[in-house]
C-alpha positions, 0 to 999 in steps of 0.5 A: 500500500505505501507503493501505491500511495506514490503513484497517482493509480494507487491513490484513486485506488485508495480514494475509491476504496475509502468511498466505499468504505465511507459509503458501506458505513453510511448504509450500515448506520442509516439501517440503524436509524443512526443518521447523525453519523452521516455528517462525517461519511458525507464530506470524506466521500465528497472529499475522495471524489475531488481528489479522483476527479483532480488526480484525474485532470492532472493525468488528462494534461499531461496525455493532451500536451504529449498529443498536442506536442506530437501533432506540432511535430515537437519532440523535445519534452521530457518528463521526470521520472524520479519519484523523489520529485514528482508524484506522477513518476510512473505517468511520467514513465510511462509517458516517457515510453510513448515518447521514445516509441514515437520517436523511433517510428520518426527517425524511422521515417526520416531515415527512408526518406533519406535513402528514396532521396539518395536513390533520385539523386543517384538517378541519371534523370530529372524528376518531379514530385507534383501535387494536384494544386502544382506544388512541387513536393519534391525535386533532384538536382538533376531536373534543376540542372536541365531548367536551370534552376537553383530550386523549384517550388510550384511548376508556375515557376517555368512559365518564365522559361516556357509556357508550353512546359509548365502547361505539359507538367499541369496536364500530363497525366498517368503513363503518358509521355510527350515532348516538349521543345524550348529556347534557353540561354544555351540554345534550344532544348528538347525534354521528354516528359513521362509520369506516373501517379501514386497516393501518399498520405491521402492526396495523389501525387504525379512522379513525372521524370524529365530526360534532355534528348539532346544529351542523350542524341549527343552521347549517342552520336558520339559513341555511334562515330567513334565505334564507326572511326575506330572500324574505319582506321583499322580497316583503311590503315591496313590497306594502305599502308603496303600500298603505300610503302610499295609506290614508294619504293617504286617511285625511287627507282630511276629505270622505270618507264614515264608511264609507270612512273605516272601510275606510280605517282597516281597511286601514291597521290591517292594513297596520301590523300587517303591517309590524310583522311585516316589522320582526321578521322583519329583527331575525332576519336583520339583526343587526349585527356585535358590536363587542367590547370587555371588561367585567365580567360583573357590571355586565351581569347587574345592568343587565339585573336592573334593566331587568326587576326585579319585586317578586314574582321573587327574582333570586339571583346568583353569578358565579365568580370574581367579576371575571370579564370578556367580551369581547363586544359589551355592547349586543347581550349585554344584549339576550340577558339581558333577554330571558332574564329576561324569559321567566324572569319571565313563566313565573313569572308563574302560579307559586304559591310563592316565585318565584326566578330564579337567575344562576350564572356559572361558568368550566370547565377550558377557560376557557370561561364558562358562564351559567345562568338558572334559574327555578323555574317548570314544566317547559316541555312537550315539544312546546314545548321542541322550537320555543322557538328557532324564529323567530315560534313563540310561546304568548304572545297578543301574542308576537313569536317572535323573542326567544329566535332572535335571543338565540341568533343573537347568542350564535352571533355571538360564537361561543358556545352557547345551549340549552335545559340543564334542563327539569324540575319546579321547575328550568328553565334556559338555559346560555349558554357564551362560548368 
């Protein structure tokens, strides 16, 4: 009994038992017409009832603020348990226990949320948790990455980039699939949008990933003609390499006659010629790793003005701020300036008018730098602004094809951008973007 008398069940517990003791003498002494001993049973049996109902009320609070404290997410409160300071120990305890329990299950919870976002970030393509008002309840970084976004709260947002994509991600429904084309700061962009709906916690939610085409076309490109170089090279090289080893030896006898000696030099012109085109297909496919080191962008757009300098082409340069850097391999880098330059230049070449190429280097919101060469010639035609980066697709009579493959594969290399940003009367450009 002197347990109970230190936790609040084992007080009610004597409470109830005095009321019934209290209550059995009341009908014991009224059964003996004794009604005057009524005055004492009455007030100790009023008295137990106030203590239970208090006691009880004591309890009550403590459930409601442990309710209230894990309705408001707050699991910071924790209660005494040490008899020597509380009455209510075992409540506390017991309290204590709920708490505990609860915030197992929510560590629980923040865990697998943890390791679902590990799983989106690890995956190779955007995606986007939208809720039936547009909310946007979740995001990776990779669909920030495609919008160029630093965060996305409500798909509204991309009205500003594109009305035609906000309009897909409020209309796509379960398993359907389109394609969305836009124009950005680095050119224009093509997504494929897929979803797929699910219920969570009561309200439906569309899972909707979104891939860049261009990338994945690009990647694919690149892998179709490497293994097409690869064949290639092996192949020719092996044919022409006796052919041309034998012309030669030919060629430095001096009893041949004219008309061997001209069929000799025909087949070892042709030979060259063909062993020029192997050499162009290795610069494709046979780029070395970039060696990166930092140096100011400045120094490397005024070496390769210099390498391409012409007296009739204005070069106009503005780089923002002016000290910006790189960190990239130099030597490769100033092969993919002159080359633009070069091809800035040479499309001027026709050009009647003031000839100007400008340089402008900028760095965006998400420290990325942004280089544009622009010339302003004509436009390109469309049939030829659709193979430009096709390796050996050229105009030019005595043209390699391969100038501006290998400047984009070098940029690729070091994990930026080259694109075809403007193609307009009077306005062409080149964007490279360094992340």
């Amino acid at each position: 009994m002197k347990f109970l008398q230190n936790i609040p069940y084992g007080k009610m517990l004597n409470y109830v038992l005095i009321i019934i003791a209290m209550a059995t003498l009341a009908g014991y002494v009224c059964a003996k017409g004794h009604h005057a001993y009524l005055i004492i049973a009455i007030p100790v049996i009023a008295f137990c009832l106030f203590r239970i109902l208090k006691l009880y009320g004591e309890i009550e609070n403590r459930l409601m603020f442990v309710f209230n404290a894990v309705k408001n997410n707050d699991h910071s409160f924790r209660f005494a348990e040490d008899s020597r300071y509380t009455k209510y120990a075992f409540v506390n305890q017991s309290l204590n226990r709920i708490k505990d329990v609860l915030d197992n299950a929510k560590m629980q919870i923040k865990e697998r949320e943890q390791y679902f976002e590990l799983i989106m970030e690890c995956a190779n393509i955007g995606i986007i948790t939208i809720m039936e008002n547009g909310i946007v309840a979740q995001t990776n970084s990779k669909v920030l990455h495609i919008l160029g976004l630093e965060r996305l709260n409500h798909i509204d947002q991309l009205r500003v980039l594109s009305n035609e994509l906000c309009e897909a991600l409020h209309s796509i429904s379960q398993n359907e699939q389109r394609t969305v084309r836009f124009a950005t700061e680095i050119g224009e962009q093509s997504l494929v949008l897929s979803c797929s709906a699910m219920e969570f916690d009561g309200k439906m939610l569309r899972v909707v990933s979104v891939g860049n085409i261009h990338e994945e076309l690009d990647r694919k490109e690149v892998e179709s003609w490497e293994k097409l170089t690869r064949i290639l090279t092996h192949e020719i090289m092996n044919s022409l390499a006796p052919v041309t080893s034998i012309s030669h030896t030919l060629l430095s006898s001096t009893s041949d006659v004219d008309t061997m000696r001209h069929g000799l030099e025909t087949i070892h012109t042709t030979s060259d010629r063909l062993l020029r085109f192997v050499d162009s297909f290795r610069a494709v496919t046979r780029i070395p790793t970039p060696q990166k080191a930092p140096f100011y962008l400045s120094e490397l757009v005024a070496e390769a003005c210099s390498l391409t300098a012409r007296e009739s082409v204005v070069v106009e340069v503005c780089i923002t701020p002016e000290d910006t850097m790189l960190y990239a391999d130099r030597a490769l880098m100033s092969q993919v300036f002159v080359n633009l330059l070069k091809n800035a230049s040479e499309a001027l070449a026709d050009f009647e008018g003031g000839r100007k190429i400008t340089i402008h280097s900028t760095i965006d919101t998400e420290e990325r730098i942004q280089i544009e060469f622009t010339n302003n010639g004509s436009a390109i035609p469309a049939e030829v602004a659709e193979n430009i980066f096709t390796p050996f697709f050229t105009t030019k009579t005595d043209g390699s094809g391969i100038g501006l493959a290998v400047s984009r594969q070098i940029v690729r290399l070091h994990g930026g951008t080259l694109r075809l940003k403007h193609n307009d009367e009077g306005r062409v450009t080149f964007a490279i973007v360094m992340e």
